[in-house]
C-alpha positions as CSV (number, residue, x, y, z in Angstrom):
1,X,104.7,-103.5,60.0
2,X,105.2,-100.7,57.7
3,X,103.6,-102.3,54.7
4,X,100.8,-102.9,56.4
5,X,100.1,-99.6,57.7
6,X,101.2,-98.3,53.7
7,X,98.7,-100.8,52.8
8,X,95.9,-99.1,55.2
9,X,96.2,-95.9,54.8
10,X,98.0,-95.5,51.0
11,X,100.6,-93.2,52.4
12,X,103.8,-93.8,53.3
13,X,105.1,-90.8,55.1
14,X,102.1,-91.2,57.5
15,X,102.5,-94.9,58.0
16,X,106.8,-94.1,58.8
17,X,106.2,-91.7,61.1
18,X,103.3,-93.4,63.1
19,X,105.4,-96.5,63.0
20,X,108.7,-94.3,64.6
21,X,105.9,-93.0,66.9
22,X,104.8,-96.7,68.5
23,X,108.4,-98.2,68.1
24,X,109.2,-94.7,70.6
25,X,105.8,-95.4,73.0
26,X,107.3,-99.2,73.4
27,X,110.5,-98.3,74.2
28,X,109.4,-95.9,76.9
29,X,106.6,-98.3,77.9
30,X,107.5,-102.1,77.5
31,X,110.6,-101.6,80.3
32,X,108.1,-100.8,82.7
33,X,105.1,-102.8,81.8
34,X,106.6,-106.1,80.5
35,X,106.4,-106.8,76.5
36,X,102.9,-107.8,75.4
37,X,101.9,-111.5,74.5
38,X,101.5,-110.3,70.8
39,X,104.8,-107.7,70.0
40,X,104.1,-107.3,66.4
41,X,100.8,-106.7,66.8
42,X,101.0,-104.3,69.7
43,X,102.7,-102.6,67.5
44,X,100.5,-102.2,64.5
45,X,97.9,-101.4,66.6
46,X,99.6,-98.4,68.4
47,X,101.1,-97.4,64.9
48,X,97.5,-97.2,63.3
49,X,96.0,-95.8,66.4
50,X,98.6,-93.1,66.4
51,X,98.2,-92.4,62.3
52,X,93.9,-91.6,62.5
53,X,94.3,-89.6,65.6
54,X,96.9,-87.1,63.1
55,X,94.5,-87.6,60.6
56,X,91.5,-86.5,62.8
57,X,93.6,-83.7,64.0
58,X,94.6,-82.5,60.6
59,X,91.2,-82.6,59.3
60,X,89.9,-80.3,62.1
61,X,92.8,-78.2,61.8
62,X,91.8,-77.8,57.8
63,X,88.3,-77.4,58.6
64,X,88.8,-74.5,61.3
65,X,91.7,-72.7,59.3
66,X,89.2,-70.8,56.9
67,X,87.5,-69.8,60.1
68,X,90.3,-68.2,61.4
69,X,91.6,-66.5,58.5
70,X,88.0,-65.5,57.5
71,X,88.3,-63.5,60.8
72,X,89.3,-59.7,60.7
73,X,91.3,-58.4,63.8
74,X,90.0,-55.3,65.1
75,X,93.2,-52.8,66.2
76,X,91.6,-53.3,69.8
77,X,91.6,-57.0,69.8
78,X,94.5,-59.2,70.9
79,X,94.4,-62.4,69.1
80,X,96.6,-65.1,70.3
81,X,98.9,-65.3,67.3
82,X,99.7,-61.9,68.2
83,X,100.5,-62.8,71.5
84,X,102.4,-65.9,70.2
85,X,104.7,-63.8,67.7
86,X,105.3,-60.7,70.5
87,X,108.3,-62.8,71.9
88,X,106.4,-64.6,74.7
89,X,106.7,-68.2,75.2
90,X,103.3,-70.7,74.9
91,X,103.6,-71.2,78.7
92,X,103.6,-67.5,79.7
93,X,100.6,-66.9,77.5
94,X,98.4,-69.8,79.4
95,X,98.1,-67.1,82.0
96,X,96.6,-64.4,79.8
97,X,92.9,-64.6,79.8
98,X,91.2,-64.9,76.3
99,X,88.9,-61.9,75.4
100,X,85.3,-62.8,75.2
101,X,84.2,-62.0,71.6
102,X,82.4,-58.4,71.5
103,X,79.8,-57.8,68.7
104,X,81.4,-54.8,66.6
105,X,79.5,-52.2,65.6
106,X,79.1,-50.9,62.2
């Protein structure tokens, strides 16, 4: 299983971790639903599925990250990093509404 998914996507931390990821969905699943006709392949399946959603993920993430620190922070504005590194927890911060963006003036 994991030389295949080495051999698909040519990198091996990738491919271990989305394997650890589908052999942890099949232990939590497979009780429950019965073990598919195919193991193996239900396997390899979920493992590669798991490894191109990271990859999408990460590619947005490094497509959006100049954005954000391309950005200057007004002293008025409250950016959700801020929030984040104040001391309050994710959850608590779900209740805070974002700021619409205001157009500065010159």
């Amino acid at each position: 299983m994991l030389a295949s998914l080495i051999g698909y996507f040519g990198d091996f931390d990738l491919a271990e971790e989305a394997a650890a990821e589908a052999f942890a969905i099949a232990a939590q699943r497979w009780p429950s639903d019965g073990r598919p006709g195919n193991p193996g392949a239900w396997l390899v399946t979920t493992a590669r599925h798991r490894a191109i959603d990271r990859l999408r993920r990460d590619r947005v993430l490094a497509a959006k990250l100049p954005l954000l620190a391309a950005e200057p922070a007004g002293e008025d504005d409250v950016t959700e990093p801020a929030i984040l590194m104040s001391g309050l927890s994710s959850s608590s911060c779900a209740a805070i509404p974002r700021s619409r963006s205001r157009p500065r003036s010159p």
